[in-house]
C-alpha positions in Angstrom: 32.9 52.7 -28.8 29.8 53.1 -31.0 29.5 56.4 -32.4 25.4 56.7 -32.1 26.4 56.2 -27.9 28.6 59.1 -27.8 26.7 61.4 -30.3 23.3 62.2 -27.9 25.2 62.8 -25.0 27.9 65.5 -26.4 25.9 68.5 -25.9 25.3 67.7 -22.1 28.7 67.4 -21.6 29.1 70.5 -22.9 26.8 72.3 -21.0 28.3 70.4 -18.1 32.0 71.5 -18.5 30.5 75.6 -19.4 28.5 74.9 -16.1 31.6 74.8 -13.9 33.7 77.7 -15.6 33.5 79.5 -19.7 35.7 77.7 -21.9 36.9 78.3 -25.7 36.7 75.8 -28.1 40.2 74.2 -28.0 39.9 74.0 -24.2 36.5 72.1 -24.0 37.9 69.7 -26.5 41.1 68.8 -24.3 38.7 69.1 -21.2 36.4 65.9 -22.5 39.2 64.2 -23.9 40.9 64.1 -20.6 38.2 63.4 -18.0 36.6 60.9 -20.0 40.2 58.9 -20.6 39.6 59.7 -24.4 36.5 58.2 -25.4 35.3 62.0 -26.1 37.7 62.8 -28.7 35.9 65.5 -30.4 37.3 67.3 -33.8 36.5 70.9 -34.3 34.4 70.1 -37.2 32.4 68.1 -34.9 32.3 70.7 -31.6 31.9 74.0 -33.6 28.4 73.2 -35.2 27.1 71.6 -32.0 28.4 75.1 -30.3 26.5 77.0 -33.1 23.2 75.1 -32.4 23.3 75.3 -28.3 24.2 78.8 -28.8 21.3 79.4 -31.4 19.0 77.6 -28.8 20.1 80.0 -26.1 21.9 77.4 -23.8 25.0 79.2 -24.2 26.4 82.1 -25.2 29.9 83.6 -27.1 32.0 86.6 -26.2 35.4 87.4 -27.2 38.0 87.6 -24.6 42.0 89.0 -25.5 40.7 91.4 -27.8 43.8 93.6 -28.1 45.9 91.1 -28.5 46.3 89.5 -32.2 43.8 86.6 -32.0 41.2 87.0 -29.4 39.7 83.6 -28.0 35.7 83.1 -28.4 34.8 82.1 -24.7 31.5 80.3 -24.3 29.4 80.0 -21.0 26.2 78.4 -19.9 23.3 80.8 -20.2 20.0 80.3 -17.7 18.2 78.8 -20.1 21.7 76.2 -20.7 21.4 75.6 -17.1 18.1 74.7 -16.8 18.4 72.2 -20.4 21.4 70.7 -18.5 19.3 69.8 -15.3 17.1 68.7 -17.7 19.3 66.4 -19.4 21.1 64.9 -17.2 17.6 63.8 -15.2 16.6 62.1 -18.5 20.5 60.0 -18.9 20.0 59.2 -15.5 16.9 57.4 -16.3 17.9 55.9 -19.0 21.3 54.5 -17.4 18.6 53.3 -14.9 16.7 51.6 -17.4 19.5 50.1 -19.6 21.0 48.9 -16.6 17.7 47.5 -15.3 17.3 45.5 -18.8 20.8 44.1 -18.7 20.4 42.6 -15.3 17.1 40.7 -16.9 14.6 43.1 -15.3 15.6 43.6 -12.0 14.8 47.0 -10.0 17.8 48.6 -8.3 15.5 50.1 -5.8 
């Protein structure tokens, strides 16, 4: 699958998976990889700067869980502001699924 396709929706899918519960890196990787039968086979050098931007934007936010033990995991969840951006985003795929899909079937309204 092209690259470019995958690239603009990653951080809605993101917000999507921290919607339902907070994850940790390694688990939202898995998480994607696995519902989406592997066509969202993210790399850490890939997730962890995306993480860094939602999280300076204020869509999410990091807290470290296990910290007695010897490595504690950085959690991430959805922030208000992250929910609202995801409502946002997923409004604006939807309507541009619609309109892809209205193009490939030579201008035809679904309605």
């Amino acid at each position: 699958m092209d690259k470019a396709l995958l690239s603009g929706s990653t951080a809605m899918l993101l917000l999507k998976l921290l919607e339902e519960q907070d994850m940790y890196g390694y688990q939202m990787i898995e998480t994607l990889a696995r519902r989406s039968d592997h066509t969202f086979d993210l790399k850490a050098g890939t997730l962890y700067p995306l993480l860094h931007t939602l999280e300076e934007r204020g869509d999410i936010e990091a807290y470290l869980e296990g910290e007695g033990s010897t490595r504690p995991r950085r959690y991430y969840r959805l922030t208000a502001a992250g929910r609202g951006k995801l409502r946002e985003k997923e409004q604006e795929w939807r309507q541009y699924v619609g309109a892809v899909e209205q193009v490939l079937r030579g201008g035809e309204c679904l309605a």
